[in-house]
N, C-alpha and C positions, 0 to 999 in steps of 0.2 A: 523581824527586828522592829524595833519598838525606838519611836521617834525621840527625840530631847527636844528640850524646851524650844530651846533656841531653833533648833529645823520645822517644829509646828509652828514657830513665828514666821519662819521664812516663808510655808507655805501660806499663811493666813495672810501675809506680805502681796504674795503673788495673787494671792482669787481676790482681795483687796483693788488693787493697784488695777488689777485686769478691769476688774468689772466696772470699777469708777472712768476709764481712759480709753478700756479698748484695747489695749499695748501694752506686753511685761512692763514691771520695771526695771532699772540697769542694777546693777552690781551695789552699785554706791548705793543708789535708791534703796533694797533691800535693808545694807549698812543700816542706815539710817532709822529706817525704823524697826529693824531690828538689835537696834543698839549694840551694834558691831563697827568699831573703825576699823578693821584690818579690812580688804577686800579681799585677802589671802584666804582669811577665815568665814568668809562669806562664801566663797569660790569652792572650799572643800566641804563645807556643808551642801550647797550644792550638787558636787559630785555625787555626795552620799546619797541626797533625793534623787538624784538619777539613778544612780543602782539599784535602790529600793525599789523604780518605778514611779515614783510619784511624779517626777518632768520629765524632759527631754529636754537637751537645749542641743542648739545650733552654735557653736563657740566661733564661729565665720562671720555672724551678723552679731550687732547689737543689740540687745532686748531678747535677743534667741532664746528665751524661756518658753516652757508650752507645758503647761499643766495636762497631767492625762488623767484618761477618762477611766474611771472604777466606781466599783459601786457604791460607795462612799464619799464621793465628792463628782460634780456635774463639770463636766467640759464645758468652759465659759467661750463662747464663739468671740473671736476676734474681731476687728472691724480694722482689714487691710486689704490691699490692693496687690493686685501682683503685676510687678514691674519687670518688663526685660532685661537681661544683663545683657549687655552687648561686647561687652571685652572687658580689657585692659588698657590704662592711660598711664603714662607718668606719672611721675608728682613731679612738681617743681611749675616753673613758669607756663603761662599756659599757651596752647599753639591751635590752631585751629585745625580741623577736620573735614575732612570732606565728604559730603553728603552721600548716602550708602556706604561707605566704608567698613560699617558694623554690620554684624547679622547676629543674633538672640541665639545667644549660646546656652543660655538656659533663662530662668524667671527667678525673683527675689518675692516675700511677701512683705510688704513696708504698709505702718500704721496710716489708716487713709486720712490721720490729722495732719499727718507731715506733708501729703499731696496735696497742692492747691492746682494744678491742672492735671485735666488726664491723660497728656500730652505728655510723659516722662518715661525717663529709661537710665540704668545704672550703669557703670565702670568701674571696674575694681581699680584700685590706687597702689601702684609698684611703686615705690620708693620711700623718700621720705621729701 
């Protein structure tokens, strides 16, 4: 299948965005410069990249965009860190924890701009 406009902009969007940052861009960001305001319609062109192959994305995380690799375009290396998830927390007021309580249920990879110490670790957020 044979791409439309508007999906070669998305992905020229993405090896763009990547290669300037280091980091997809989000949904919006695409929008934007792909002269789309719906995120609906940003969102199903996307799908379509995926089926074709051309990403993957992680719909869990934010930025979960990942251009793959074909002969035809180069896997642009990311520049993130991988952070432990140690659970689940509420949402709402916050309450403290006590030390050891968590143990690394799995690993996130997070843009290493967003990391100012290497000292970090995630929680998923139940609620609202």
């Amino acid at each position: 299948m044979s791409l439309s406009v508007r999906q070669e902009k998305i992905l020229e969007c993405i090896r763009m965005y990547v290669e300037r940052s280091g980091y997809p861009p989000t949904i919006r960001e695409i929008g934007e410069y792909a002269g789309i305001s719906s995120t609906s319609v940003v969102n199903y062109n996307l799908n379509v990249l995926q089926r074709e192959g051309y990403i993957v994305r992680d719909k869990t995380v934010s930025r979960g965009i990942r251009l793959v690799e074909n002969s035809s375009q180069q896997k642009l290396p990311l520049r993130t860190i991988t952070v432990p998830l140690l659970g689940h927390i509420a949402a709402g007021q916050p309450i403290d924890v006590p030390e050891g309580a968590y143990t690394a249920e799995d690993v996130i990879e997070v843009p290493r701009d967003l990391i100012h110490d290497e000292n970090v670790f995630a929680l998923k957020v139940k609620g609202t």
